[in-house]
C-alpha positions as CSV (number, residue, x, y, z in Angstrom):
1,X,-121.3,-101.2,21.1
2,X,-121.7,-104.7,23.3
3,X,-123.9,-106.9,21.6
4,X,-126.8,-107.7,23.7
5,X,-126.3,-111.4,24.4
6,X,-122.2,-110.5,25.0
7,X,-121.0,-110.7,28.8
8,X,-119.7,-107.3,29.6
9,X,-117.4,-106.6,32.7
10,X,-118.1,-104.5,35.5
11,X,-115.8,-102.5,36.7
12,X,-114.5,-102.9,40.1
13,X,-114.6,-99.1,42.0
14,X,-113.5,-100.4,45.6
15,X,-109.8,-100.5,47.1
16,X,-108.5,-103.2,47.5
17,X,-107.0,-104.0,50.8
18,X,-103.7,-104.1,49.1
19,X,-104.4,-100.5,47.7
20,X,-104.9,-99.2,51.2
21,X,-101.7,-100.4,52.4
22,X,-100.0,-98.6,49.4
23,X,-101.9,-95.0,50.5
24,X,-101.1,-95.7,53.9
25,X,-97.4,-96.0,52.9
26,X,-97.2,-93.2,50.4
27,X,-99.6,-91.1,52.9
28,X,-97.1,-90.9,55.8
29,X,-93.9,-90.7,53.8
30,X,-96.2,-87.8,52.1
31,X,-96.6,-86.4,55.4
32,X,-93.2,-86.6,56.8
33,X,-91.6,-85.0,54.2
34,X,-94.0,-83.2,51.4
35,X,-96.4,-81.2,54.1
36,X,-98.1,-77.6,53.6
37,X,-94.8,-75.5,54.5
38,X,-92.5,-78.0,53.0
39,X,-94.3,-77.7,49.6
40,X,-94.3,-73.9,50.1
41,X,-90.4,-73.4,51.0
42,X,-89.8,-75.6,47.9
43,X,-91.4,-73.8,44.9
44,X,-90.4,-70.4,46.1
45,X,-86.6,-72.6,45.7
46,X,-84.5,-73.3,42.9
47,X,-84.9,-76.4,44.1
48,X,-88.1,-77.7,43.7
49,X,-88.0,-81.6,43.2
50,X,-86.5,-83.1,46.6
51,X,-84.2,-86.1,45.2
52,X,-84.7,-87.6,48.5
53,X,-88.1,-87.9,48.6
54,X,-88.2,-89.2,45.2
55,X,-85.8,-91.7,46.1
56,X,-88.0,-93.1,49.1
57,X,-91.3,-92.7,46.9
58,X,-90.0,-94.2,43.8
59,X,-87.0,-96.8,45.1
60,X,-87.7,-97.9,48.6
61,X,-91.8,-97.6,48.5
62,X,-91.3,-99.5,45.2
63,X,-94.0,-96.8,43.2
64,X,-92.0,-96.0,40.2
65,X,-92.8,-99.7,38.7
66,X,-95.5,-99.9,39.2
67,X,-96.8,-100.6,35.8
68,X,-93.5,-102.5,35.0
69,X,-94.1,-106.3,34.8
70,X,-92.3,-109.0,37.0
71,X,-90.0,-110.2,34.1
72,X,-88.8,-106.7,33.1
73,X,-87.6,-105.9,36.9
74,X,-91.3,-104.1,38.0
75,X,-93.6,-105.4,40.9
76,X,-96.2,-106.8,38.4
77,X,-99.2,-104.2,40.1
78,X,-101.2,-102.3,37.7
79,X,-103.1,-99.1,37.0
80,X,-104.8,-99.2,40.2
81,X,-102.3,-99.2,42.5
82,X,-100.5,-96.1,40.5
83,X,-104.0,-93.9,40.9
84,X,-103.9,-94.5,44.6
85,X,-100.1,-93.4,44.5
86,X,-101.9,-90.1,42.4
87,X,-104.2,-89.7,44.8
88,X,-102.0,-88.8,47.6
89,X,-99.4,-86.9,45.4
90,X,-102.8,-84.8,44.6
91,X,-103.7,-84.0,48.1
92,X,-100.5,-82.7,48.8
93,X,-99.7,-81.0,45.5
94,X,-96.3,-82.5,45.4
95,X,-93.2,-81.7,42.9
96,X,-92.3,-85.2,42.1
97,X,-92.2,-86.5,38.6
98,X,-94.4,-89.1,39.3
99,X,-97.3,-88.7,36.5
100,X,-95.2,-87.8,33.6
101,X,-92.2,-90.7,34.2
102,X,-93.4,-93.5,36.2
103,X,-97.2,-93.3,34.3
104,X,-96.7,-91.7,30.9
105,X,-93.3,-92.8,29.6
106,X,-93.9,-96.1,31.2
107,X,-96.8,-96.7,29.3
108,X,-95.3,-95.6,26.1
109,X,-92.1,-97.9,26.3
110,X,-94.8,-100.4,27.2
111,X,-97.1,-100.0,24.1
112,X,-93.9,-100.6,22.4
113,X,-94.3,-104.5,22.9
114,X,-90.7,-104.9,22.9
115,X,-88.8,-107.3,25.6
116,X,-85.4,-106.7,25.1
117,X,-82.8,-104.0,23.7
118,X,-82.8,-100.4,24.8
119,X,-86.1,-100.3,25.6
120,X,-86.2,-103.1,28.2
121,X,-83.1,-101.6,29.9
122,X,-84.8,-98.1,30.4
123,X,-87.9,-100.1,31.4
124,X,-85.4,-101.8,34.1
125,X,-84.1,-98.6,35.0
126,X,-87.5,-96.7,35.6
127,X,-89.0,-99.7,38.0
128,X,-86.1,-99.0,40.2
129,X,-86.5,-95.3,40.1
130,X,-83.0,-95.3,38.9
131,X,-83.8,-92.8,36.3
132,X,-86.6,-90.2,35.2
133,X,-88.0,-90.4,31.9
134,X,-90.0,-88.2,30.3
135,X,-92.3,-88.1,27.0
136,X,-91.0,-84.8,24.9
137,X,-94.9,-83.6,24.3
138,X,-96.4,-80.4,25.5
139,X,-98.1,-80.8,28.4
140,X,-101.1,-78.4,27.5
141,X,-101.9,-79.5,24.2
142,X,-101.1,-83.1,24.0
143,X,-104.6,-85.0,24.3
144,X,-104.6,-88.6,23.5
145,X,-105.0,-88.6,19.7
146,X,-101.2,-86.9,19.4
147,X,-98.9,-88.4,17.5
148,X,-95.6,-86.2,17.9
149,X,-94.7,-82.7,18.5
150,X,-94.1,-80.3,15.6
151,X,-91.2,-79.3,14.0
152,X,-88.8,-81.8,15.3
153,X,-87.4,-83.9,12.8
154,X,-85.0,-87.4,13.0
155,X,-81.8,-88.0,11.5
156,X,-80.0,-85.6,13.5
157,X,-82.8,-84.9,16.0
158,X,-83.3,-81.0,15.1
159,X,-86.2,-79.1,16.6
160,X,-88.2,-77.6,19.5
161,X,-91.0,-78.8,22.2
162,X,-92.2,-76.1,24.5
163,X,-94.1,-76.6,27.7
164,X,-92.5,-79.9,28.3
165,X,-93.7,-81.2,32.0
166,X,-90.9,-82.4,34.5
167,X,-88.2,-81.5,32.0
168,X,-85.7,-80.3,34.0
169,X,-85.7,-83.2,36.5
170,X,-85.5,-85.9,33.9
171,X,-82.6,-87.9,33.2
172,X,-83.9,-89.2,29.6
173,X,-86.1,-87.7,27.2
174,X,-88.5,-89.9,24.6
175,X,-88.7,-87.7,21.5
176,X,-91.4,-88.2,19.2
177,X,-89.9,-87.4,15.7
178,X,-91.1,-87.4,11.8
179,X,-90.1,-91.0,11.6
180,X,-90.3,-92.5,15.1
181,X,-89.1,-92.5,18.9
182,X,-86.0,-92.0,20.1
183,X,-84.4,-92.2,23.3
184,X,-82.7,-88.6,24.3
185,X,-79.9,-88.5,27.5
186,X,-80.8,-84.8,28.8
187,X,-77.4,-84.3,29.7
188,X,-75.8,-85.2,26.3
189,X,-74.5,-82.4,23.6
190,X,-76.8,-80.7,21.4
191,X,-79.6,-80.9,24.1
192,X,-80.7,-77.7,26.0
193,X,-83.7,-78.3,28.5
194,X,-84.9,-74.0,29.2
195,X,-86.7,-73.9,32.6
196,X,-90.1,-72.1,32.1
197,X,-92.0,-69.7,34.8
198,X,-95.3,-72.0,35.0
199,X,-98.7,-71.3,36.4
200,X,-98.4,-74.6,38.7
201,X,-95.3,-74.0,40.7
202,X,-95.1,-77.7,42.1
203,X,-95.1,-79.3,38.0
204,X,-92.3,-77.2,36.6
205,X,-92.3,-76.5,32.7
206,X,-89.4,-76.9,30.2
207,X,-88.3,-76.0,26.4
208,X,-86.7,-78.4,25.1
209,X,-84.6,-77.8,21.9
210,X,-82.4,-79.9,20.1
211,X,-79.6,-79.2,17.8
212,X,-78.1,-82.1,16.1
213,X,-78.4,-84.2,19.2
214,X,-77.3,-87.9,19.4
215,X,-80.3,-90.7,20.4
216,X,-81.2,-93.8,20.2
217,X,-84.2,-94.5,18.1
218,X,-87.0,-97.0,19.9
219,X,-89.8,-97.5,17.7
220,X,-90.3,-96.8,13.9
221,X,-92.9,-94.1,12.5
222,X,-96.2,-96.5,12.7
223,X,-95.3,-98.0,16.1
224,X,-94.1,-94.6,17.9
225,X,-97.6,-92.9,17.1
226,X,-99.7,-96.2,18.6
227,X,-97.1,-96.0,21.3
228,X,-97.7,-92.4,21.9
229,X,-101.3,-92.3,22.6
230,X,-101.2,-94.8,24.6
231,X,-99.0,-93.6,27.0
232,X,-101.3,-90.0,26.8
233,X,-104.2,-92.2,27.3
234,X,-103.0,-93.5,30.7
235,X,-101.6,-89.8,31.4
236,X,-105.6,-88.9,30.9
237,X,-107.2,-91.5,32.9
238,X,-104.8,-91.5,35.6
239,X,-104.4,-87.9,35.8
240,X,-107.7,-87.8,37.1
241,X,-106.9,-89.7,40.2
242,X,-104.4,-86.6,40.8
243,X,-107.5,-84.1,40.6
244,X,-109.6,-86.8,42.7
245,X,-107.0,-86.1,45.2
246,X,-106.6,-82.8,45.1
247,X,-110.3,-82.2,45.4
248,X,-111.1,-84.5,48.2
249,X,-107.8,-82.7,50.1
250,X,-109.5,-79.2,49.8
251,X,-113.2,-80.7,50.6
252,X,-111.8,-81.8,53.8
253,X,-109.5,-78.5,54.3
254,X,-112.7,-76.4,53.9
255,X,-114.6,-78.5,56.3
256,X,-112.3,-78.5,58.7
257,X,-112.2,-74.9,58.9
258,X,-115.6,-73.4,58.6
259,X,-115.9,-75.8,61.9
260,X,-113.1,-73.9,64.0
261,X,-113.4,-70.3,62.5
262,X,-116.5,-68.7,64.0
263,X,-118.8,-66.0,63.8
264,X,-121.4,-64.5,66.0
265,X,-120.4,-66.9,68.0
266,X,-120.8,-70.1,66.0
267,X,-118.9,-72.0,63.6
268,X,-119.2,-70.5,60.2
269,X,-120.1,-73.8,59.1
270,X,-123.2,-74.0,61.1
271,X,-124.4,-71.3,58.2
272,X,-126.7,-73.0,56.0
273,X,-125.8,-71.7,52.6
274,X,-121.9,-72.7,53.2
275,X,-123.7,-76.2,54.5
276,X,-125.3,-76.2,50.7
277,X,-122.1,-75.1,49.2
278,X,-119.9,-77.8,51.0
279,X,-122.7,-80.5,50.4
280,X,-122.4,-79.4,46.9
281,X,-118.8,-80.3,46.9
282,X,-119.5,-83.5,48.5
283,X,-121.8,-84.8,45.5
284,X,-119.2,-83.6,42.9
285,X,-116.2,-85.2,44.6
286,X,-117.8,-88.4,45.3
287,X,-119.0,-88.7,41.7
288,X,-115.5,-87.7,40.8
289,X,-114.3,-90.7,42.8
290,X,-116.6,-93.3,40.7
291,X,-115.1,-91.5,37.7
292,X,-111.5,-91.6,38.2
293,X,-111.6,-95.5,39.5
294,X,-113.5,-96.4,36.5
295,X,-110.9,-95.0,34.1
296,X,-108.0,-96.5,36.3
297,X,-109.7,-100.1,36.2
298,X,-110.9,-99.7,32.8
299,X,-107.1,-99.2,32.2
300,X,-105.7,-101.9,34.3
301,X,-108.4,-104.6,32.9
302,X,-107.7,-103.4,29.4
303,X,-111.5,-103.1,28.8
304,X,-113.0,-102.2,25.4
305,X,-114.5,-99.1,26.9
306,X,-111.3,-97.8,27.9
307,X,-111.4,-94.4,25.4
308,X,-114.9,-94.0,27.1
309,X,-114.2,-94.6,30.7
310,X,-110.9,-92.2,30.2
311,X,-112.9,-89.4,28.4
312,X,-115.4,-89.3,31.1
313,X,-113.3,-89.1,33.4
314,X,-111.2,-86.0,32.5
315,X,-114.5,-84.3,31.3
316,X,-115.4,-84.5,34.5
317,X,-112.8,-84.4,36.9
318,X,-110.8,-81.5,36.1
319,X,-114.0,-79.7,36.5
320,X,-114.5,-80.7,39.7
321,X,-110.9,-80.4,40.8
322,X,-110.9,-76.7,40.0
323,X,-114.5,-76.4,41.6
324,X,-113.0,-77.4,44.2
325,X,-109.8,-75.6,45.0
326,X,-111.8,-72.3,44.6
327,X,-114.7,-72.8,47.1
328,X,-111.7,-73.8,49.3
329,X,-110.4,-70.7,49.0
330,X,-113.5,-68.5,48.9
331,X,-114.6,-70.3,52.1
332,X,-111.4,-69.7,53.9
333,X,-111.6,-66.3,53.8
334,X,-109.0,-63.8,54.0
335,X,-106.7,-66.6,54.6
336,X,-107.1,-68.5,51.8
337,X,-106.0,-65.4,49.6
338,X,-102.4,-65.1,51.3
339,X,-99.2,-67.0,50.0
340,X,-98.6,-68.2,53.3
341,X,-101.7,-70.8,53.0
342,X,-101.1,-73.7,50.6
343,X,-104.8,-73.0,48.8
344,X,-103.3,-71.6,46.1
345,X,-101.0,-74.4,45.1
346,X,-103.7,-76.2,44.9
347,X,-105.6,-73.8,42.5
348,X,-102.8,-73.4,40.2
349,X,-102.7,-77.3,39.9
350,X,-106.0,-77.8,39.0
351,X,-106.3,-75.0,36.4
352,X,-102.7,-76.4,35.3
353,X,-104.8,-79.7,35.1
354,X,-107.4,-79.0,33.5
355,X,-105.5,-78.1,30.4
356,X,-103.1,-81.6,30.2
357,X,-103.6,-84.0,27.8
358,X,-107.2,-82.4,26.5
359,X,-109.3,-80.3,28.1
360,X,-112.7,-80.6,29.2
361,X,-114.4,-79.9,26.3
362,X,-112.1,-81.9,24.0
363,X,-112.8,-85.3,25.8
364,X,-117.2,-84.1,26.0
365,X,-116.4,-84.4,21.8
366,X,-114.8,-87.5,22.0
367,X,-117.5,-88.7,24.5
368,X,-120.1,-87.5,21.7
369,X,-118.0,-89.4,19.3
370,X,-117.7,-92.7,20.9
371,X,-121.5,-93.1,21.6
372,X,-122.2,-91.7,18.3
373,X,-124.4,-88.7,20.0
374,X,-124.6,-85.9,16.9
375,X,-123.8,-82.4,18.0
376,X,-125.9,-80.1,18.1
């Protein structure tokens, strides 16, 4: 707790102009080549990850670095400017790697502290986009106080993950084993990345085994666990932005068409309990808003609250994501029950959300926990 005579620092939930400028950028590339029927051709593909758009996103927009500093090849920005990125990969549910390589495994390699050696040179590699990494951790059950996945042991890298996000587009794996981190080339011998059938079509789902596979080891036991979480920490804060996204997309979906469908002669909208319902919605996405930029800047200013800002936010977003995505398509009707409509991408990533790195009710404990509140 701050002592009472201590400065504290408040956060900053604005955008900066800078931060605009970045959505605008990412927002039209979005819209020129990740819109509704895109997206929907895609999944129903083998296909799903378009290398071009990653290319544009993660190379020529510059995003992929974004948490990479200056001296290591990055742009030098910061959590902020990666949630806006989120953001609009939220609203338009898109397949690109982006949480789980330019966020996740960034932050891990970062937490690492080192400069130089292997891990510098995949730093390098992921501020250019040149390659996509990817922490080997289960995407459903890996809340921020994991340390490594079980059953896979070092030496000759033996073992099994399952439910590995972005697997099977990643180029390099970071495997957490029983005595540290090591650095995993996907394509290499003794490595087989499975392709699973997932819930969320647009974040596809791996096993990942390994059978006396050669990699190059990072970080020893004590520094790969501290190294770990932090990277799921970030995953957790800035995951939120993605369900801020998503929820504000469907908010504005669903107002947009209760006001053109009609009934009796007047916009269904004009109805006053879908007015409460959509009000409703309003409240909860606004407050997710507040939520999600104070985890991101708690993150970016490295604040002493940062468990706490990060906690609350997942607590509460993914709740409001899936809220969300189910009056959107209980308000659309008919329509929003067909394939054809994108509403139910955007259902399957918000219950697929709700579940990564710690569910609701695992970050309401570690709220309790933080602010010492007893349970009941």
């Amino acid at each position: 707790m701050t002592a009472p005579n201590e400065e504290t620092q408040v956060p900053d939930l604005l955008y900066s102009q800078a931060e605009e400028d970045l959505r605008a950028a990412v927002r039209s590339l979005l819209t020129d080549r990740c819109d509704a029927p895109t997206v929907l051709a895609r999944v129903e593909s083998d296909t799903p990850y378009d290398p071009q758009l990653w290319k544009v996103l993660a190379r020529d927009i510059g995003t992929a670095g974004l948490l990479v500093p200056e001296k290591l090849g990055g742009p030098g920005a910061g959590h902020r400017e990666a949630a806006v990125v989120l953001e609009e990969l939220g609203r338009s549910v898109a397949p690109a790697p982006y949480l789980t390589s330019a966020v996740v495994a960034t932050e891990t390699l970062l937490a690492l502290g080192k400069q130089d050696g292997p891990v510098a040179e995949l730093l390098g590699d992921l501020a250019i986009g040149r390659k996509v990494v990817v922490l080997a951790m289960p995407f459903s059950a890996s809340e921020p106080s994991a340390a490594q996945p079980a059953g896979v042991v070092a030496g000759t890298l033996e073992g099994a993950v399952t439910g590995v996000a972005d697997a099977p587009a990643a180029d390099v794996l970071l495997m957490p084993t029983t005595d540290g981190l090591y650095a995993v080339e996907t394509g290499s011998e003794g490595v087989a990345v499975e392709p699973l059938v997932p819930l969320d079509l647009t974040r596809r789902l791996a096993d990942v085994t390994l059978t006396g596979a050669a990699g190059t080891r990072l970080a020893n036991g004590a520094s790969a666990v501290s190294a770990v979480r932090r990277g799921l920490l970030a995953g957790a804060g800035l995951l939120a932005s993605e369900q801020l996204g998503l929820a504000e997309w469907c908010l504005t979906e669903t107002v947009r068409h209760t006001r053109e469908r009609h009934q009796f002669n007047r916009p269904v909208g004009s109805f006053q309990a879908l007015k409460h319902r959509m009000a409703q919605l309003w409240l909860e996405v606004v407050s997710a808003r507040a939520a999600a930029r104070n985890a991101a800047d708690a993150l970016a200013t490295g604040s002493p609250d940062m468990p706490l800002a990060v906690a609350v936010a997942q607590a509460y977003c993914s709740k409001v994501a899936v809220h969300a995505a189910e009056e959107c398509i209980q308000l659309h009707g008919g329509v929003g029950m067909t394939w054809e409509h994108p509403a139910h991408l955007y259902l399957k990533r918000a219950k697929a959300d709700s579940i990564a790195y710690g569910t609701a009710g695992h970050h309401r404990e570690v709220i309790a926990e933080l602010v010492e509140l007893p349970a009941p």
